[in-house]
Kinemage of the C-alpha trace (Angstrom):
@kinemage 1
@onewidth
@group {chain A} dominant
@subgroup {mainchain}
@vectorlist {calphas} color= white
{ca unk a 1} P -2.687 9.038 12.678
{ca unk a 2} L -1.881 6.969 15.906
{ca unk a 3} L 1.192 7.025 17.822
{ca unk a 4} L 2.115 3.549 16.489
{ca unk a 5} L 1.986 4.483 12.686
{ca unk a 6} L 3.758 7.937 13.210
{ca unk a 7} L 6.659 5.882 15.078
{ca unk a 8} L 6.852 3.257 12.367
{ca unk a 9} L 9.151 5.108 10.294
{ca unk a 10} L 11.198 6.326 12.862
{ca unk a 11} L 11.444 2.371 14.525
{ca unk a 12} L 12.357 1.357 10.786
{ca unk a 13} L 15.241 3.950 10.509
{ca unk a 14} L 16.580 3.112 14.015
{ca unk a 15} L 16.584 -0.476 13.157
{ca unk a 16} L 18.512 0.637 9.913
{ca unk a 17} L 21.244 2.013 10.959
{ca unk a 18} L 22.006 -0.187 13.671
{ca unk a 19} L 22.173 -2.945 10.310
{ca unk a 20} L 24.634 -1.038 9.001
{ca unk a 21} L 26.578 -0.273 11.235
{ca unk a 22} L 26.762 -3.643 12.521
{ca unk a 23} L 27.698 -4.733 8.768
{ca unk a 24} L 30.090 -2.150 9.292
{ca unk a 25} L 31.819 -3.052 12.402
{ca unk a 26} L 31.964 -6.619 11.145
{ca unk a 27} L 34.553 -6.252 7.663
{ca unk a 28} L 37.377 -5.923 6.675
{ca unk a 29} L 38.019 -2.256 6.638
{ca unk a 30} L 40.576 -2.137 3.825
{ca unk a 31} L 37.681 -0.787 0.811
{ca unk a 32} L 36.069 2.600 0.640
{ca unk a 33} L 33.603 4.166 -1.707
{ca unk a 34} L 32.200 1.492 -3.189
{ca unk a 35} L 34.551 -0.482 -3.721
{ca unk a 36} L 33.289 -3.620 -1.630
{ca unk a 37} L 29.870 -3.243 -2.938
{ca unk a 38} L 31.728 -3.316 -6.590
{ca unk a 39} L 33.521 -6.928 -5.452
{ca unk a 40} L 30.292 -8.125 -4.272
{ca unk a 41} L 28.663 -8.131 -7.085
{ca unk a 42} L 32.117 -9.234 -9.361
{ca unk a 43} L 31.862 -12.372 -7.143
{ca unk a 44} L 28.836 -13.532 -9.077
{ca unk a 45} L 29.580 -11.460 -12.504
{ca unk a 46} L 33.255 -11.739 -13.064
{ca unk a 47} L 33.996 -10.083 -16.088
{ca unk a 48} L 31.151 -8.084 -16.609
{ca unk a 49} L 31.487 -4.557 -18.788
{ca unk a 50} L 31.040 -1.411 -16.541
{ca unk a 51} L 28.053 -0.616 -18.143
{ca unk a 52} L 26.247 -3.811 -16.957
{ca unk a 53} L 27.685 -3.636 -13.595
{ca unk a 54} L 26.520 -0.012 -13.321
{ca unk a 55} L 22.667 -1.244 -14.400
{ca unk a 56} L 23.332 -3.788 -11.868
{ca unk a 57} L 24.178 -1.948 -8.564
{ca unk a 58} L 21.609 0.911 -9.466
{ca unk a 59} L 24.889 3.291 -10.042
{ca unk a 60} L 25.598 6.252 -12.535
{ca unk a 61} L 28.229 4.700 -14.643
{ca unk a 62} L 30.291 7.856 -14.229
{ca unk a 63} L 30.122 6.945 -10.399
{ca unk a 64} L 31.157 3.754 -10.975
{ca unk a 65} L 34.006 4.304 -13.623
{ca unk a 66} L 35.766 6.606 -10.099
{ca unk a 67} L 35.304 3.295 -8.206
{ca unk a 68} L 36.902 0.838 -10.916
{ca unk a 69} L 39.703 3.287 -11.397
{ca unk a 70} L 40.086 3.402 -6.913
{ca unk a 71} L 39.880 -0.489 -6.889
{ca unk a 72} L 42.677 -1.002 -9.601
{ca unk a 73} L 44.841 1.639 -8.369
{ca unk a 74} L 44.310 -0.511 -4.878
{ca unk a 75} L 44.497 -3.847 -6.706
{ca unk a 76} L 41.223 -5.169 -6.218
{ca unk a 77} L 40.297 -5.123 -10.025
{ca unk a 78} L 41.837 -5.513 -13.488
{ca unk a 79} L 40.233 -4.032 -16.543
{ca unk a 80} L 40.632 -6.050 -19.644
{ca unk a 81} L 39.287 -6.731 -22.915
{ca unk a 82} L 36.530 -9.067 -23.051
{ca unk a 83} L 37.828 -12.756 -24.921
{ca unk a 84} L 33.708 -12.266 -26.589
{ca unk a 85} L 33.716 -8.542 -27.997
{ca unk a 86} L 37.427 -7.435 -28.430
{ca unk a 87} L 35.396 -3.427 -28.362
{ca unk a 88} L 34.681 -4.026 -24.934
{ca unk a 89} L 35.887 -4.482 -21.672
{ca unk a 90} L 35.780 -6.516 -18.702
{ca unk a 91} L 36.140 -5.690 -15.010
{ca unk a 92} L 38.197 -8.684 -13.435
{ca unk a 93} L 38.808 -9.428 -9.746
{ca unk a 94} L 42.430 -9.778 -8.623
{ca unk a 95} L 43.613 -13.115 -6.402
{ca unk a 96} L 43.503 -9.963 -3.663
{ca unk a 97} L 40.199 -8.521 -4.371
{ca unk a 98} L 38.764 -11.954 -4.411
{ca unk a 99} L 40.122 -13.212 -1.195
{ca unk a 100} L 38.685 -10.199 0.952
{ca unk a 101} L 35.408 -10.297 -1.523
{ca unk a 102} L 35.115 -13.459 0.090
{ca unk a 103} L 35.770 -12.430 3.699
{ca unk a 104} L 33.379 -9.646 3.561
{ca unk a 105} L 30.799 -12.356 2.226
{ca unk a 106} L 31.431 -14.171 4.991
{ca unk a 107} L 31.316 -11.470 7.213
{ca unk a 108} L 28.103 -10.234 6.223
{ca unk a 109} L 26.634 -13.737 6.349
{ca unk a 110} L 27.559 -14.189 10.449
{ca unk a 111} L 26.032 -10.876 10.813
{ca unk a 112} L 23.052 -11.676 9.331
{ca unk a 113} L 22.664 -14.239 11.049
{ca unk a 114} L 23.356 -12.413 14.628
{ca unk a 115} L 20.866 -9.894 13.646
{ca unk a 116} L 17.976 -12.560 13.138
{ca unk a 117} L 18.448 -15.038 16.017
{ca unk a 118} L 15.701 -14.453 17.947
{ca unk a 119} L 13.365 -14.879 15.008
{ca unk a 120} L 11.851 -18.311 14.448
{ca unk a 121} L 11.397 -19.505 10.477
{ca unk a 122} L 7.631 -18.330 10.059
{ca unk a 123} L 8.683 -14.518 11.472
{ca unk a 124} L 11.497 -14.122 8.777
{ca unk a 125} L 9.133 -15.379 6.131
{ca unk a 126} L 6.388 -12.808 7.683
{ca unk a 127} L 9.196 -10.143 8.143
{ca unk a 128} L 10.704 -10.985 4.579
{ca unk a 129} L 6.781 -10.852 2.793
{ca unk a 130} L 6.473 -7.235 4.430
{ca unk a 131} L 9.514 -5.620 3.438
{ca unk a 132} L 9.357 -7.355 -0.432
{ca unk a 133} L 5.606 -5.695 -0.330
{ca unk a 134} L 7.398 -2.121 1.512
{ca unk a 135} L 9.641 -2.489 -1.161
{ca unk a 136} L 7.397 -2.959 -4.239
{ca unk a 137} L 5.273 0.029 -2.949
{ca unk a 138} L 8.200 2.326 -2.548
{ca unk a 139} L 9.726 1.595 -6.162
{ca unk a 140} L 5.937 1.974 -8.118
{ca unk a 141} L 5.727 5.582 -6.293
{ca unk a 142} L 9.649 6.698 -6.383
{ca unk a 143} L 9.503 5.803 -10.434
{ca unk a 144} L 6.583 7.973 -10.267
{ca unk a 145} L 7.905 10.718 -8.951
{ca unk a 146} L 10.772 10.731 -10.815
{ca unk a 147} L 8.840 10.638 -13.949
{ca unk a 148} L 6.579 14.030 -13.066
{ca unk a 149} L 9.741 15.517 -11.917
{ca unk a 150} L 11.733 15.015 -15.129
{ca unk a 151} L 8.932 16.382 -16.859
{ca unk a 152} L 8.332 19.480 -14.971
{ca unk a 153} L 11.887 20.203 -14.663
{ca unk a 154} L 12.053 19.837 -18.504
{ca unk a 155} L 9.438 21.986 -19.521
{ca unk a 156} L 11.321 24.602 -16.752
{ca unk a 157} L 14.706 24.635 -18.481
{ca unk a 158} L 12.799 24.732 -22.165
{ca unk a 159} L 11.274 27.872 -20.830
{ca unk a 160} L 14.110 29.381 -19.194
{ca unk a 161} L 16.143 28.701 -22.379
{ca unk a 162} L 13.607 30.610 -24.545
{ca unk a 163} L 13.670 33.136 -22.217
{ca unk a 164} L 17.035 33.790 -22.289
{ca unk a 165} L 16.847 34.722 -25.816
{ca unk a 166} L 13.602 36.563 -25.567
{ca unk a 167} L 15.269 40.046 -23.813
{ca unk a 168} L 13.082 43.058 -23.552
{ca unk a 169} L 9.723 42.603 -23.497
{ca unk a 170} L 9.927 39.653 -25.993
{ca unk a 171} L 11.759 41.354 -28.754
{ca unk a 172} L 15.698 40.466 -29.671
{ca unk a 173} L 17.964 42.790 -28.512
{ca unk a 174} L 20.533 44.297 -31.546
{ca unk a 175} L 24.153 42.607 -30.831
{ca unk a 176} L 25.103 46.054 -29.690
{ca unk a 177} L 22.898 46.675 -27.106
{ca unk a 178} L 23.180 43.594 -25.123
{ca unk a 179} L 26.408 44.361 -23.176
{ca unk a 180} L 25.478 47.924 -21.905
{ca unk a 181} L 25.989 48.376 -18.633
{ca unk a 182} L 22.754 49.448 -16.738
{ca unk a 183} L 24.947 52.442 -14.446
């Protein structure tokens, strides 16, 4: 491996976190945990159910019923029911979680911009055809990953529940003997 390729990945992770914490430096600071990544994407989907926004921003939906419930207690977000399915319900930005939605749109949109002024037009499309390939690459192995480890970590806790019944050398243990104490 030459020096270039084993500093790639460290290069892309320095470049990486000085994104984000430019992004960071550059909003509003009034949201935490989530929360402006959650009025991001009500900007465009306005009245979406949680379970669609959750399959939408990649998030358990456990994880993102804690950051509905922080944004309304802030304001941000109303939950109502849908006017289309009366079972279901909406997530709703609030005239307040719109307005700094908005800001940190516009935030993130001058910092984008400051972080890619020295490339010309052809270098973003070069830079933009990389990273979509990066990307592509990354997901097709990560989903396979995921998939052997599921199933090794399944057949591990079918085994380990067996064997918690199986005491003894494979026989059952009596109901009596189970709690003796092994002094």
């Amino acid at each position: 491996m030459s020096q270039e390729a084993r500093n790639l990945p460290d290069q892309f992770r320095h470049c990486s976190n000085l994104m984000r914490r430019m992004y960071h430096q550059s909003g509003p600071m009034n949201t935490r945990h989530g929360q402006g990544k959650l009025m991001h994407y009500l900007l465009a989907l306005d009245g979406a159910t949680q379970k669609d926004l959750a399959k939408e921003m990649r998030m358990y939906p456990a994880s993102l019923a804690d950051v509905v419930r922080q944004a309304e207690c802030n304001g941000f977000v109303t939950v109502a029911p849908n006017a289309d399915d009366s079972r279901s319900t909406g997530v709703f930005l609030t005239d307040e979680g719109r307005a700094i939605a908005e800001k940190r749109a516009a935030a993130n949109d001058r910092v984008a911009e400051e972080i890619f002024a020295d490339f010309t037009d052809e270098e973003r499309m070069q830079l933009e055809g990389l990273l979509a390939k990066l990307s592509d690459s990354l997901e097709k192995k990560a989903t396979q990953e995921d998939d052997e480890d599921r199933r090794c970590n399944h057949r591990s806790r079918r085994s380990r529940r067996y064997d918690g019944h199986r005491k003894c050398g494979g026989r059952r243990m009596r109901k009596n003997d189970q709690f003796v104490s092994r002094g």
